[in-house]
KOLZABA-434504 format. One record per residue (C-alpha): residue number from 0; residue in one letter; x, y, z. Coordinates in nm, 4 decimals, always signed. Layout:
<recs>
<NUM; A; <X; Y; Z>>,
...
</recs>
This chain:
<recs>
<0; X; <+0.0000; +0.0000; +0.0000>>,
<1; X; <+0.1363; +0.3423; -0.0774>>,
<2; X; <+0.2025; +0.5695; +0.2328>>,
<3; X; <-0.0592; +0.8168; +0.3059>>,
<4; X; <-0.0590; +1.2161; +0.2971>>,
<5; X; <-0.0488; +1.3469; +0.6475>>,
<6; X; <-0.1195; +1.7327; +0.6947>>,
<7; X; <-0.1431; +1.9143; +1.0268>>,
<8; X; <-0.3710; +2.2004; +1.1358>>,
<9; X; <-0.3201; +2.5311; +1.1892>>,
<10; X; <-0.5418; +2.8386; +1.3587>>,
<11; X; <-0.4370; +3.1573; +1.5535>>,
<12; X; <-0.6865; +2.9986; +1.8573>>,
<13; X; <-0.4193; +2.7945; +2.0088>>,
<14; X; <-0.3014; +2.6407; +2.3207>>,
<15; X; <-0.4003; +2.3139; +2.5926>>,
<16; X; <-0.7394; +2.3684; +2.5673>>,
<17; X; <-0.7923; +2.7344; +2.3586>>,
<18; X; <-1.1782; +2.7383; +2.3778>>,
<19; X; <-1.1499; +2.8534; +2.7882>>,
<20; X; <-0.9423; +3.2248; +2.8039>>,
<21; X; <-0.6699; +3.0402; +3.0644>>,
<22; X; <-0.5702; +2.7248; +2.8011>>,
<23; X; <-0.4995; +3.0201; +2.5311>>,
<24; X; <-0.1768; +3.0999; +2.4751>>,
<25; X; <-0.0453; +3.4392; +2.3017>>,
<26; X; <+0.0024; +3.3537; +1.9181>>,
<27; X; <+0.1419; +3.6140; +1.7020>>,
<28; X; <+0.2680; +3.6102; +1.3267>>,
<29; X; <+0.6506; +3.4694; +1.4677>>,
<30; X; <+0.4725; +3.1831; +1.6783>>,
<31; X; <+0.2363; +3.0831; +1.3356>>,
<32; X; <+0.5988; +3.0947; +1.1409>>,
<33; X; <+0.7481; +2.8891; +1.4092>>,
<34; X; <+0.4353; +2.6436; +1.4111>>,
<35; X; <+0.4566; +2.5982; +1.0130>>,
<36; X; <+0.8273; +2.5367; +0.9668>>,
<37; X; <+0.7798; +2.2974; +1.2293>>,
<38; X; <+0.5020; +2.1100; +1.0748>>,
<39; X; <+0.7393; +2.1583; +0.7792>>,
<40; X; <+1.0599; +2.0108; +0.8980>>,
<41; X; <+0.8705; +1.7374; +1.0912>>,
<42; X; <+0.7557; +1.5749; +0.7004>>,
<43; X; <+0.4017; +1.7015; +0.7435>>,
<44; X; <+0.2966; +1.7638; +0.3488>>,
<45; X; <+0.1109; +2.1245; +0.5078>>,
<46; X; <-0.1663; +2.2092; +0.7132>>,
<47; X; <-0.5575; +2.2820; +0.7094>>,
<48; X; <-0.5799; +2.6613; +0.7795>>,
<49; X; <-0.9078; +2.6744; +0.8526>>,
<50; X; <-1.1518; +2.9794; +0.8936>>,
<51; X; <-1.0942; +3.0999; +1.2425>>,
<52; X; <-1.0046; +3.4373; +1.4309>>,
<53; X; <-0.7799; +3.5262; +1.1451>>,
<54; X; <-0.8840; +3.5239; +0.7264>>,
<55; X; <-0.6660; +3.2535; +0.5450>>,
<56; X; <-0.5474; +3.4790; +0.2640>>,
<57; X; <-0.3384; +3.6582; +0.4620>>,
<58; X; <-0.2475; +3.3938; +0.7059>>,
<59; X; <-0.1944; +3.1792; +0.4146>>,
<60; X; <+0.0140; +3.4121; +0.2552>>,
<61; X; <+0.2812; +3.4524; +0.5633>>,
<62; X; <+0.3066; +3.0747; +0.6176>>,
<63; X; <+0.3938; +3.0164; +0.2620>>,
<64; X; <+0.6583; +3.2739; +0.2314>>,
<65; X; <+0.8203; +3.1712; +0.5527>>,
<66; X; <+0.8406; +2.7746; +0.4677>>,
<67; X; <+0.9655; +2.5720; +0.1302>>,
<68; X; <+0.7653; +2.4278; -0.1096>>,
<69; X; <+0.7128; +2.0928; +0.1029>>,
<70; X; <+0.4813; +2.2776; +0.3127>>,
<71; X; <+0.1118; +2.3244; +0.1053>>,
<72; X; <-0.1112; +2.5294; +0.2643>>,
<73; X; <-0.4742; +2.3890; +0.2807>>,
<74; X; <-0.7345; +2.7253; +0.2291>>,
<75; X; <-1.0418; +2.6764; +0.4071>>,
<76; X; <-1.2572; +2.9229; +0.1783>>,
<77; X; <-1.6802; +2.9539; +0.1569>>,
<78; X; <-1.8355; +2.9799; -0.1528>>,
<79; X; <-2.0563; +3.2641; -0.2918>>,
<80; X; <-1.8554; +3.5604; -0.0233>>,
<81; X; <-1.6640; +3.6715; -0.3014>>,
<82; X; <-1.6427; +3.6587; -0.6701>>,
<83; X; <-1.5725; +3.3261; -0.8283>>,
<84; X; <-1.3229; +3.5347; -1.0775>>,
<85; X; <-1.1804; +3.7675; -0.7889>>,
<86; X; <-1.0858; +3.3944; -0.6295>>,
<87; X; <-0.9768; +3.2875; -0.9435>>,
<88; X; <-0.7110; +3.5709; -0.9754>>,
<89; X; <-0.6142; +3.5215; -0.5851>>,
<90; X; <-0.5838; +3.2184; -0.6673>>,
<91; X; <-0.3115; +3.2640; -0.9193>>,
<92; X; <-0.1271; +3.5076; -0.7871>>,
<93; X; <-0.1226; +3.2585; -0.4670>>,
<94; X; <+0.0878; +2.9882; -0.7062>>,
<95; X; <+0.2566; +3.1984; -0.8929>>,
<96; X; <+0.4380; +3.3975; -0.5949>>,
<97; X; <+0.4551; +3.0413; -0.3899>>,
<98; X; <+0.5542; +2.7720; -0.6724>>,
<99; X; <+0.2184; +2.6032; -0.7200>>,
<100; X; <+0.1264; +2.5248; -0.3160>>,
<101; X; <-0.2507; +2.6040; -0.2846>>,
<102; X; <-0.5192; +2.4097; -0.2060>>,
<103; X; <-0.8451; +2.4809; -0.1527>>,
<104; X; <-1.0882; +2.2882; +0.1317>>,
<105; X; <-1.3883; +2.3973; +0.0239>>,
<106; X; <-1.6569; +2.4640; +0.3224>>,
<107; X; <-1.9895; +2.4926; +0.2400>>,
<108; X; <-2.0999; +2.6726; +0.5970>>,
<109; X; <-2.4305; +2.6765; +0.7765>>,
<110; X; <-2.7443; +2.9080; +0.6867>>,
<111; X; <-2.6488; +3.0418; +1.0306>>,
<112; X; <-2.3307; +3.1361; +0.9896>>,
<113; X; <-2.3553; +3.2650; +0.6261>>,
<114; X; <-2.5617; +3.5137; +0.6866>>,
<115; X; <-2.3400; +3.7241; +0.9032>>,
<116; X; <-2.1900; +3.7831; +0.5071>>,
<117; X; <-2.5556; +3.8915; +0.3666>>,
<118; X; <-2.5209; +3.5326; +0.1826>>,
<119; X; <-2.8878; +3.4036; +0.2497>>,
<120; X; <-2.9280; +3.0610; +0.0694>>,
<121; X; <-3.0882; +2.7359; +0.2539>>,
<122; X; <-2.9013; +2.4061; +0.2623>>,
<123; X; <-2.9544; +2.2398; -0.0667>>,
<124; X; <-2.9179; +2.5661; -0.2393>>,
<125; X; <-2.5703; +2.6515; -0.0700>>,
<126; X; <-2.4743; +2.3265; -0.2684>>,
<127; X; <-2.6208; +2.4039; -0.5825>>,
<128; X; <-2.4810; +2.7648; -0.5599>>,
<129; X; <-2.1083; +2.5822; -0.4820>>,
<130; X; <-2.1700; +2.3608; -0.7576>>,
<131; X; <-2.1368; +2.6697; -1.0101>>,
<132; X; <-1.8928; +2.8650; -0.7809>>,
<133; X; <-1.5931; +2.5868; -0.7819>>,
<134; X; <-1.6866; +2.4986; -1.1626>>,
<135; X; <-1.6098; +2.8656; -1.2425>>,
<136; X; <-1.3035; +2.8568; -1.0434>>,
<137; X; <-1.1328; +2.5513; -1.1813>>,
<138; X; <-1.2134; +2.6582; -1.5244>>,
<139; X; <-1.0358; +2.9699; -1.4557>>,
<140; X; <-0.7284; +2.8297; -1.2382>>,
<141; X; <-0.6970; +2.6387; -1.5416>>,
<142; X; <-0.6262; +2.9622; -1.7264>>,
<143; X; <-0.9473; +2.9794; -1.9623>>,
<144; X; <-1.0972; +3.3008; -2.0416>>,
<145; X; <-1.5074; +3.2827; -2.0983>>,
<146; X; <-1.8518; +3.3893; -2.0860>>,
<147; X; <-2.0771; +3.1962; -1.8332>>,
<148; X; <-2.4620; +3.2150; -1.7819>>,
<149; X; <-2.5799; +3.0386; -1.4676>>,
<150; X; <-2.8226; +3.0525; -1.2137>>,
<151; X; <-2.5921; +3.2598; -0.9469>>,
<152; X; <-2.3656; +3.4214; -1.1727>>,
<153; X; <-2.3129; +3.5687; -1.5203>>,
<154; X; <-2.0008; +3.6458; -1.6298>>,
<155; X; <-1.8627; +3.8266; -1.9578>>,
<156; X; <-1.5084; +3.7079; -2.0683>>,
<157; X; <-1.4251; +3.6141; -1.6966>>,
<158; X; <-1.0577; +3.5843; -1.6831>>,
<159; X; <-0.9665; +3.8221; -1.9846>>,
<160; X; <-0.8444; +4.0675; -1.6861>>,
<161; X; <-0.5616; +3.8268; -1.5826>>,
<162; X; <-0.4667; +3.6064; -1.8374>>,
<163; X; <-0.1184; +3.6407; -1.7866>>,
<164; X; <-0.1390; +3.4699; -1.4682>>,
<165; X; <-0.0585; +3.1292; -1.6429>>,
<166; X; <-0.1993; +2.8064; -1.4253>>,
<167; X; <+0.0820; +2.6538; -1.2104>>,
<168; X; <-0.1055; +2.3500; -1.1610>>,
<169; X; <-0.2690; +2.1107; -1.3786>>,
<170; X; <-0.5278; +2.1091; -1.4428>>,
<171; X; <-0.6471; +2.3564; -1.1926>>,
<172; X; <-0.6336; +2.4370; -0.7920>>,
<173; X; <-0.6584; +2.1178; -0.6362>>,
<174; X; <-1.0425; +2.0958; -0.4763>>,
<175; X; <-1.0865; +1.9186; -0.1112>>,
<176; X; <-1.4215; +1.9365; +0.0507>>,
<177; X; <-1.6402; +1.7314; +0.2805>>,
<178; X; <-1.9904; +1.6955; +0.2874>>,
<179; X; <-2.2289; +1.3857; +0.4452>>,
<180; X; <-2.5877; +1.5179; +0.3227>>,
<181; X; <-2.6733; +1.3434; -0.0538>>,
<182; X; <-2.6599; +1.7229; -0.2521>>,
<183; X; <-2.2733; +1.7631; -0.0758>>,
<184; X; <-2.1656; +1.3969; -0.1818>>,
<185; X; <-2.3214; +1.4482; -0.4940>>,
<186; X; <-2.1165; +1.8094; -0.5195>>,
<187; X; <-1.7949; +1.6412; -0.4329>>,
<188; X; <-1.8911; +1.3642; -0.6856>>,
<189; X; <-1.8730; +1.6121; -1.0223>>,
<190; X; <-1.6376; +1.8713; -0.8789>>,
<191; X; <-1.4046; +1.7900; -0.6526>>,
<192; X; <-1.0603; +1.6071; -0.6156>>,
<193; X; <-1.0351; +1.5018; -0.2395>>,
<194; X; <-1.3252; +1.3953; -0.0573>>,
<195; X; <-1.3113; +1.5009; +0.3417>>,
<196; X; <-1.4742; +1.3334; +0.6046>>,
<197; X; <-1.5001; +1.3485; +0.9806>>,
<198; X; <-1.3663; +1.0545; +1.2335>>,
<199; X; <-1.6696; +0.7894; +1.2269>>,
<200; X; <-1.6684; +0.3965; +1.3738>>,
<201; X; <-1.5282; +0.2481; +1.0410>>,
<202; X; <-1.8503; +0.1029; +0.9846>>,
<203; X; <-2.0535; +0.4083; +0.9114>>,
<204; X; <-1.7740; +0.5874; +0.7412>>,
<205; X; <-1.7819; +0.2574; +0.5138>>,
<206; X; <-2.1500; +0.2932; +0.4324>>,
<207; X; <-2.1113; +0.7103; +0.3510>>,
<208; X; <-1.7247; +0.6370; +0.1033>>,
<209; X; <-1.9621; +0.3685; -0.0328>>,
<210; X; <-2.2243; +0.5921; -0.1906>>,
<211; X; <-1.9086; +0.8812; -0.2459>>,
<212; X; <-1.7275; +0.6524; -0.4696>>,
<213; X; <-2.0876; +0.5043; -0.6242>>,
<214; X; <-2.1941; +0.8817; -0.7291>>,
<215; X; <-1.8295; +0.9403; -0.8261>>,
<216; X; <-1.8733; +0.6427; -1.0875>>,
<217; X; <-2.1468; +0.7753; -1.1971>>,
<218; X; <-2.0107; +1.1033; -1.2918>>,
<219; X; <-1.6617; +0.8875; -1.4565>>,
<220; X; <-1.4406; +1.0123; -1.1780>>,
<221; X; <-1.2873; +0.8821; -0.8879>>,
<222; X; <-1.1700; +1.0551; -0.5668>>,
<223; X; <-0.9420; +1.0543; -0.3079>>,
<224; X; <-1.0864; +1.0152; +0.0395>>,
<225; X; <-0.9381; +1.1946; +0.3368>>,
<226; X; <-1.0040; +1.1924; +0.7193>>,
<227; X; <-1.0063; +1.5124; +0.9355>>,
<228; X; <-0.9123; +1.3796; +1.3497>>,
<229; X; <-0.8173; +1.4826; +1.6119>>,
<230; X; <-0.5374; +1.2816; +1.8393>>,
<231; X; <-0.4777; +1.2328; +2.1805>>,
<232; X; <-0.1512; +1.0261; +2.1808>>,
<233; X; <+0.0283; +0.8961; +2.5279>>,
<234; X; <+0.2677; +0.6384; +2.6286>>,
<235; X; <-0.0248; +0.4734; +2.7638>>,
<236; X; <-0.4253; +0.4044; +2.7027>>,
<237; X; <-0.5191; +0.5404; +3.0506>>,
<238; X; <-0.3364; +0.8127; +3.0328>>,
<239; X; <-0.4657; +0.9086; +2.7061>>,
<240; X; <-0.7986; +0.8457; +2.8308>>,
<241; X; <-0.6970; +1.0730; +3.1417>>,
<242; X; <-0.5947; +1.3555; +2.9389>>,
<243; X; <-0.9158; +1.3344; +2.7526>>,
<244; X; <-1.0820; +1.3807; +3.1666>>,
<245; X; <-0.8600; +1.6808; +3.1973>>,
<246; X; <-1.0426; +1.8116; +2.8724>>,
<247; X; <-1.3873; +1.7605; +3.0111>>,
<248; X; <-1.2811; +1.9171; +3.3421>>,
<249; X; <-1.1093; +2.2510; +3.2242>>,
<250; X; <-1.4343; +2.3310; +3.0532>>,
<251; X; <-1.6605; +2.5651; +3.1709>>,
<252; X; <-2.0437; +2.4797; +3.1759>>,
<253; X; <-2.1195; +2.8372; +3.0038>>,
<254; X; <-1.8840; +2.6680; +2.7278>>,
<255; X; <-2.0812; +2.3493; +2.6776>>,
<256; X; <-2.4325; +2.5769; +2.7050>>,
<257; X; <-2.2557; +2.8188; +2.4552>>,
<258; X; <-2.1234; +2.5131; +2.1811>>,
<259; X; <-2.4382; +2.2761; +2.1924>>,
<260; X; <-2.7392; +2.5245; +2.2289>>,
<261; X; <-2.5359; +2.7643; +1.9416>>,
<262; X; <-2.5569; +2.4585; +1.7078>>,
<263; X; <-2.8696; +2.2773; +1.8020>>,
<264; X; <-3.0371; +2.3304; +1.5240>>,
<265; X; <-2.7377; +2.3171; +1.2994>>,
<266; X; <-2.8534; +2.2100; +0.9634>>,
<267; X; <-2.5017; +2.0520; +0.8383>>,
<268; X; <-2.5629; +1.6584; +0.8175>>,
<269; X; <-2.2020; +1.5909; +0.9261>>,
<270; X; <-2.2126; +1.8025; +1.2659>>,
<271; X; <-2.5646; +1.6532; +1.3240>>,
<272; X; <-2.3984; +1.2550; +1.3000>>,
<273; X; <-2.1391; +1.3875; +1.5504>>,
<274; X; <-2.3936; +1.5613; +1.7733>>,
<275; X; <-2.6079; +1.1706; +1.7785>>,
<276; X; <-2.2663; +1.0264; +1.9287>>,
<277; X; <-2.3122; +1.2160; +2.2549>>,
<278; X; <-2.6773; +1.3803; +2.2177>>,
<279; X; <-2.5320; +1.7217; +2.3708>>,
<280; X; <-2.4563; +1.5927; +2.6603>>,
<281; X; <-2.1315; +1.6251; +2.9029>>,
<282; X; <-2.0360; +1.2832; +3.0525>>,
<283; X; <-1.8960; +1.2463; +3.4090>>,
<284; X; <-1.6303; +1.0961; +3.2176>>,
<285; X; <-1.4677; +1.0879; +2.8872>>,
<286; X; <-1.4696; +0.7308; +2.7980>>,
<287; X; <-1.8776; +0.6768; +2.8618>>,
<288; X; <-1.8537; +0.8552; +2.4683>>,
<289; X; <-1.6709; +0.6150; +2.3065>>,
<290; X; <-1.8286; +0.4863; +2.0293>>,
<291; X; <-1.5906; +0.2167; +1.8873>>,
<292; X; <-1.2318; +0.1295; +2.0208>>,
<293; X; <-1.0260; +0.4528; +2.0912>>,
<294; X; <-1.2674; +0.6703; +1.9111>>,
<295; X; <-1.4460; +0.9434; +2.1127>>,
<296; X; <-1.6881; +1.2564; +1.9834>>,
<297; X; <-1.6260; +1.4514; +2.2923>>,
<298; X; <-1.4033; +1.7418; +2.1381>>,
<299; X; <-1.7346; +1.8551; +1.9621>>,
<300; X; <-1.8852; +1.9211; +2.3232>>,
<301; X; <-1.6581; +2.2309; +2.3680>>,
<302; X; <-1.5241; +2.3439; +1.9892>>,
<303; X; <-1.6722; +2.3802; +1.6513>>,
<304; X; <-1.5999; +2.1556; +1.3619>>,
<305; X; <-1.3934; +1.8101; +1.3363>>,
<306; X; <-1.5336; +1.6265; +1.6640>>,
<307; X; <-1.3797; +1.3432; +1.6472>>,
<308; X; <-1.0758; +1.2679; +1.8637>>,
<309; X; <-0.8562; +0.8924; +1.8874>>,
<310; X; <-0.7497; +0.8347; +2.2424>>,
<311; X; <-0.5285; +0.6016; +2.3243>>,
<312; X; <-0.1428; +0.4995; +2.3061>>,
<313; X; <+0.0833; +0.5207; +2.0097>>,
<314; X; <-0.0132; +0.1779; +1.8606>>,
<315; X; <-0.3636; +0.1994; +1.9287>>,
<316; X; <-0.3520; +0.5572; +1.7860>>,
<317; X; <-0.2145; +0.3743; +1.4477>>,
<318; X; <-0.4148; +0.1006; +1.4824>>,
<319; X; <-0.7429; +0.3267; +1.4430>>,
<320; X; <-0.5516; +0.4890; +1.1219>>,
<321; X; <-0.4984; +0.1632; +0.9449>>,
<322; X; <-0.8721; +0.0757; +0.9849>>,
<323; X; <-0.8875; +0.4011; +0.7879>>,
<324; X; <-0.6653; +0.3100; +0.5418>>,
<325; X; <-0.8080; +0.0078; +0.4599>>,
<326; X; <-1.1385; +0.1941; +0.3836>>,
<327; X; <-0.9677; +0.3492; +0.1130>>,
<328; X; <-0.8227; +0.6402; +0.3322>>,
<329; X; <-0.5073; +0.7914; +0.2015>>,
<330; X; <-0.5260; +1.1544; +0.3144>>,
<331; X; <-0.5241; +1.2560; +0.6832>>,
<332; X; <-0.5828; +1.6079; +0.8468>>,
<333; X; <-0.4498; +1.5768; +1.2152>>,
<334; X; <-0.4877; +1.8006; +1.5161>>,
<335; X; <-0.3730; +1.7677; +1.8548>>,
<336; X; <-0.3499; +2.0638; +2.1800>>,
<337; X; <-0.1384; +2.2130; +2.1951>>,
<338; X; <-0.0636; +2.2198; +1.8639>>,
<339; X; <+0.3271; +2.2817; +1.8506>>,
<340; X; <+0.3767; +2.0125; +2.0910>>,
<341; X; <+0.1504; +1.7332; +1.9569>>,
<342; X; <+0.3154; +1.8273; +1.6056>>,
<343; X; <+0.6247; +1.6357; +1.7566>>,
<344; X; <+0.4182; +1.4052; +1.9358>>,
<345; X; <+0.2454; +1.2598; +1.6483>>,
<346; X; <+0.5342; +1.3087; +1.3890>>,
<347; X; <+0.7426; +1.0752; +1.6132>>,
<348; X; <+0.4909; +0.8261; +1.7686>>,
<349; X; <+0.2254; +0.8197; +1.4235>>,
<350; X; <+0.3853; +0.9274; +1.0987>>,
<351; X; <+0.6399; +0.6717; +1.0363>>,
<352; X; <+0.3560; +0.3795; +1.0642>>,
<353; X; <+0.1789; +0.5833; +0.7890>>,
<354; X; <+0.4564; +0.6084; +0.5626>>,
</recs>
């Protein structure tokens, strides 16, 4: 079997446990520089910057011109908030200042959350609406000029503006994205290039690649799947399980209020199978959540987005992955707090079983 791509993850709200005030540390620009070249010189492929405290563009922008080309930066970018043809030209510039690094994880949002941008589409629609979006934008990282009439945009000779910006990368900005409802795996069926999923028991994430890849077929493509987790690595189970305690005790009860009753009524089908694992609900301890061996959907009890965490000791830890792997895995997006130190953690204890 060929030896997976491993990225990191990287955001300005960092520390032990950054969603309480006291397990925040200070980050500025020189700690995100140190942070990258160390995912960097560690044989991490890049990191997720995902949308956080700070835009990606610029954050995006500092990490590549402070690290090689080994390090790819991972743009977590919403559709529809700006032009498809101002992205485009970012876009470009991006790879043509940085030697071809960008991707682009494609996050479709909430209704919720959109709005805050005066984008006011409904669930299915924000699909349909990033179905045009990312077919503009490949079409025009891939350095064609055009006229395109849809149902969300019409453009006259989109591209004509910059078409000296020549495409680093062929045949266009490489597309990751990750969606569970049936119009976001039929999205990432047609459009995209790496499917992203969240930590589920292998069984269920078996049943969802099944349909991904059936849909994929269907469209004459095929995809490569990756896995967004979380780790909690230690010399020993117990005391991974015990850190994952310390995790559940740090946290303030406005913090759980604040995280489950803001996303209730989230209407994202991948946060709602992570919010059936534990039904909002704090246990008195960590390991009453675990759903399968090692695999625990507590860290969505205190933080937004990937929920999913693997607990346990360093062979357990790569146990878990290979499960993955043999599901067809071959991408992984890992996290651990804080996330300097885990960086060496995991690059010591994880990576080489995955290579």
């Amino acid at each position: 079997m060929a030896s997976s791509e491993v990225l990191w993850y990287i955001i300005p709200r960092e520390g032990a446990y950054p969603w309480e005030p006291e397990g925040r540390r200070p980050v500025d620009l020189g700690y995100l520089r140190r942070l990258a070249g160390t995912v960097e010189s560690l044989g991490f492929s890049g990191a997720l910057l995902a949308t956080d405290l700070y835009d990606v563009w610029p954050l995006g922008s500092a990490l590549a011109a402070s690290t090689s080309t080994a390090f790819k930066p991972l743009l977590a970018v919403h559709p529809g908030l700006i032009s498809p043809t101002l992205l485009a030209k970012m876009a470009l510039s991006f790879d043509t200042l940085f030697g071809g690094r960008l991707r682009f994880n494609v996050v479709n949002g909430s209704t919720k959350s959109l709005q805050e941008y005066g984008l006011h589409v409904e669930h299915d629609e924000r699909y349909e609406l990033s179905a045009e979006y990312w077919s503009i934008v490949k079409r025009l990282t891939a350095g064609e000029i055009f006229d395109h009439q849809g149902r969300f945009y019409d453009l006259k000779d989109a591209g004509a503006s910059f078409r000296e910006l020549r495409p680093v990368q062929e045949p266009h900005v490489p597309l990751w994205f990750g969606g569970s409802s049936a119009p976001g795996i039929e999205m990432a069926a047609e459009h995209v290039d790496v499917y992203l999923t969240w930590g589920e028991p292998p069984h269920l994430l078996k049943e969802k690649l099944d349909r991904v890849r059936e849909r994929a077929a269907a469209h004459g493509r095929t995809l490569r799947i990756g896995l967004r987790l979380h780790l909690i690595v230690r010399d020993t189970e117990e005391a991974a399980w015990a850190a994952a305690d310390r995790l559940l005790d740090v946290t303030r009860q406005a913090t759980y209020a604040r995280q489950l009753g803001e996303r209730a009524g989230e209407d994202g089908v991948g946060w709602q199978r992570q919010f059936r694992e534990h039904g909002g609900k704090a246990p008195a301890r960590a390991r009453e959540l675990e759903t399968h061996p090692n695999l625990w959907p507590g860290m969505s009890l205190f933080r937004p987005g990937p929920g999913t965490a693997v607990v346990g000791s360093a062979a357990q830890v790569v146990e878990r992955l290979k499960e993955y792997e043999a599901l067809g895995v071959d991408t992984f997006i890992l996290s651990g707090n804080p996330l300097l130190e885990e960086a060496y953690r995991v690059a010591e204890t994880v990576l080489p079983a995955l290579r």
